[in-house]
py3Dmol code that shows the C-alpha trace and the ligand (Angstrom):
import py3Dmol

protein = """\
ATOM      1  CA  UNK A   1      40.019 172.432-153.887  1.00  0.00           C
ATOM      2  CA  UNK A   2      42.674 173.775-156.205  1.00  0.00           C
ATOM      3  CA  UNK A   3      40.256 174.339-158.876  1.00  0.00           C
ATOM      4  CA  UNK A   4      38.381 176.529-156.244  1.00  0.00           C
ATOM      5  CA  UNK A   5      41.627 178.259-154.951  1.00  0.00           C
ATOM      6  CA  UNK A   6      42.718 179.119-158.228  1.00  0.00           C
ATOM      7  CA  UNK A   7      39.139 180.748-159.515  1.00  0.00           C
ATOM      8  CA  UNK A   8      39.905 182.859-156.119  1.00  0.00           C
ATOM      9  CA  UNK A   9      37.061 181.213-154.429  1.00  0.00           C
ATOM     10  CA  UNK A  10      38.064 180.512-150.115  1.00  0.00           C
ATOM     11  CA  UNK A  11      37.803 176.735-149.117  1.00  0.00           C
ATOM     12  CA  UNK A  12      37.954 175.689-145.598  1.00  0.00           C
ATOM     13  CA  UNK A  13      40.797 173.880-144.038  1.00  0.00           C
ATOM     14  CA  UNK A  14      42.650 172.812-141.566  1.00  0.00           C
ATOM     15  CA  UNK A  15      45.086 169.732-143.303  1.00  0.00           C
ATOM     16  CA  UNK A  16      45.938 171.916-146.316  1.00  0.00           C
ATOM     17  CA  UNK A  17      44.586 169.433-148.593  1.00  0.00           C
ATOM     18  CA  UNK A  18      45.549 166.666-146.784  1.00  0.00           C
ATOM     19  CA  UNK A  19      42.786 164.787-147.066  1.00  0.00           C
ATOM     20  CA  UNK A  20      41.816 164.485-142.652  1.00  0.00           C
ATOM     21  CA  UNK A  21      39.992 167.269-141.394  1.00  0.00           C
ATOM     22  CA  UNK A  22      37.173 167.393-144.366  1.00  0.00           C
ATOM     23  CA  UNK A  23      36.240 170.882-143.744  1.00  0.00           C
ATOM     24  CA  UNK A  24      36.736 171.274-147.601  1.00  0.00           C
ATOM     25  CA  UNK A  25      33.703 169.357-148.326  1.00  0.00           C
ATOM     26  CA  UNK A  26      31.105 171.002-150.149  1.00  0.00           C
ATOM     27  CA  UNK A  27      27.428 170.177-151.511  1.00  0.00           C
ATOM     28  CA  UNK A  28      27.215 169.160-154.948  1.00  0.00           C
ATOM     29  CA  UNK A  29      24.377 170.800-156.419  1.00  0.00           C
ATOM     30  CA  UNK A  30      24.879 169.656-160.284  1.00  0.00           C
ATOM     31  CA  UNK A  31      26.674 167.557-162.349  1.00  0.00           C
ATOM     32  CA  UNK A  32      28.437 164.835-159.496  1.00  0.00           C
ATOM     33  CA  UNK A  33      29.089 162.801-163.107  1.00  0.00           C
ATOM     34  CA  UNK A  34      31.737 165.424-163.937  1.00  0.00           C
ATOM     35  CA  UNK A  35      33.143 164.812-160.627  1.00  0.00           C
ATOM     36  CA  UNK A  36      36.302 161.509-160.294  1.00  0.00           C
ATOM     37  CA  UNK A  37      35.089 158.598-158.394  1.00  0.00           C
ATOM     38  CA  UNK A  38      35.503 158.768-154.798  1.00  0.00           C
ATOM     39  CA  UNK A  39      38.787 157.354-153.286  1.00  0.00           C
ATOM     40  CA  UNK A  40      38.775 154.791-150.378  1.00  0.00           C
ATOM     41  CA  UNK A  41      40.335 157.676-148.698  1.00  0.00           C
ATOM     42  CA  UNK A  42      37.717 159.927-149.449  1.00  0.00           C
ATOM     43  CA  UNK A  43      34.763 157.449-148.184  1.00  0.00           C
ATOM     44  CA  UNK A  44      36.408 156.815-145.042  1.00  0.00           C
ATOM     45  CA  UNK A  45      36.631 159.862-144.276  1.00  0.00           C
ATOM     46  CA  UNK A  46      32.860 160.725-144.962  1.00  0.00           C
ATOM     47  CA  UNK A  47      31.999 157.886-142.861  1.00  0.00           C
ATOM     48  CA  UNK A  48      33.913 158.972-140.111  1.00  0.00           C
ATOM     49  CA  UNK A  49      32.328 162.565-140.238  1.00  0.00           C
ATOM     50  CA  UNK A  50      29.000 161.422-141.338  1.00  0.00           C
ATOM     51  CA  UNK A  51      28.796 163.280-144.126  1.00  0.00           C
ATOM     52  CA  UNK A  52      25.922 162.626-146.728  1.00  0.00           C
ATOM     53  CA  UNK A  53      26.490 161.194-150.201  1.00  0.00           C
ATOM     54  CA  UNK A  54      25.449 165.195-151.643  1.00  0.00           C
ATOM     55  CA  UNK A  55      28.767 166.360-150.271  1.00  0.00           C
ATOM     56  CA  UNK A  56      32.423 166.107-151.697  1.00  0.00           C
ATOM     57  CA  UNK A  57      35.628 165.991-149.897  1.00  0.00           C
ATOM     58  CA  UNK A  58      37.004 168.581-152.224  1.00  0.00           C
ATOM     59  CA  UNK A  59      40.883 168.298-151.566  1.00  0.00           C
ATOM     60  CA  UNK A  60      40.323 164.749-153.040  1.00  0.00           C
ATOM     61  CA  UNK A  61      38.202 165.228-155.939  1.00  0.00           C
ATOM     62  CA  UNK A  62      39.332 165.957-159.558  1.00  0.00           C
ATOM     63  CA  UNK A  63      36.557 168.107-161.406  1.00  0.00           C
ATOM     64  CA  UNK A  64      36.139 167.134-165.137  1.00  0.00           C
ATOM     65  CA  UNK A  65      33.593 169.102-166.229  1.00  0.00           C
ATOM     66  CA  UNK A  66      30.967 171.591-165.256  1.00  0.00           C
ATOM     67  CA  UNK A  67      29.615 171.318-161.621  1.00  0.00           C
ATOM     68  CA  UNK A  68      27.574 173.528-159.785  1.00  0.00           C
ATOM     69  CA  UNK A  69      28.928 173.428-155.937  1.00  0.00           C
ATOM     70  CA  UNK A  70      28.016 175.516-152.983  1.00  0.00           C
ATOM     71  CA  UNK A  71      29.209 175.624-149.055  1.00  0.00           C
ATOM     72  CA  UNK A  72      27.814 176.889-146.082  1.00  0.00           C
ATOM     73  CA  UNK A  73      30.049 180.027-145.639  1.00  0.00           C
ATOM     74  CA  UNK A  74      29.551 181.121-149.480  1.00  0.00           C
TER      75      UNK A  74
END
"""
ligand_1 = """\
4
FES
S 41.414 170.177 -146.736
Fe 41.320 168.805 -145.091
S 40.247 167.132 -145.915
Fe 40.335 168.513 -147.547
"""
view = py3Dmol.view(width=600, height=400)
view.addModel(protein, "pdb")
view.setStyle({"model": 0}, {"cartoon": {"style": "trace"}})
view.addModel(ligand_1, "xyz")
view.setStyle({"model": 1}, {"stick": {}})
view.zoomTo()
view.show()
């Protein structure tokens, strides 16, 4: 999320990172690898919102390397 934010790119939100509404998710498109390990946190959540295993809660995922992302108000 604060990679996004800072590369001027808008990310949905409604916890300010907090890691509870997951509107910040987005759809990883290329290179999930590059991408930290999901958090307990982070899978709860999903499971709660039942959101597939393509998407990441991006307030709660550390980006190592080149991804390729998108949303669904890009
Ligand atoms: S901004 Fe709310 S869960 Fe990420």
């Amino acid at each position: 999320m604060h990679a996004l934010l800072s590369h001027g790119l808008p990310v949905a939100s409604s916890c300010h990172g907090e890691g509870v509404c997951s509107k910040c998710r987005v759809r990883i498109l290329a290179g999930a690898d590059n991408l930290s390990p999901e958090t307990a946190l982070e899978t709860e959540l999903k499971a709660r919102n039942r959101i597939g295993p393509e998407f990441r809660i991006s307030c709660q995922t550390r980006v190592m390397n080149d991804i390729v992302i998108d949303t669904t108000y890009w």
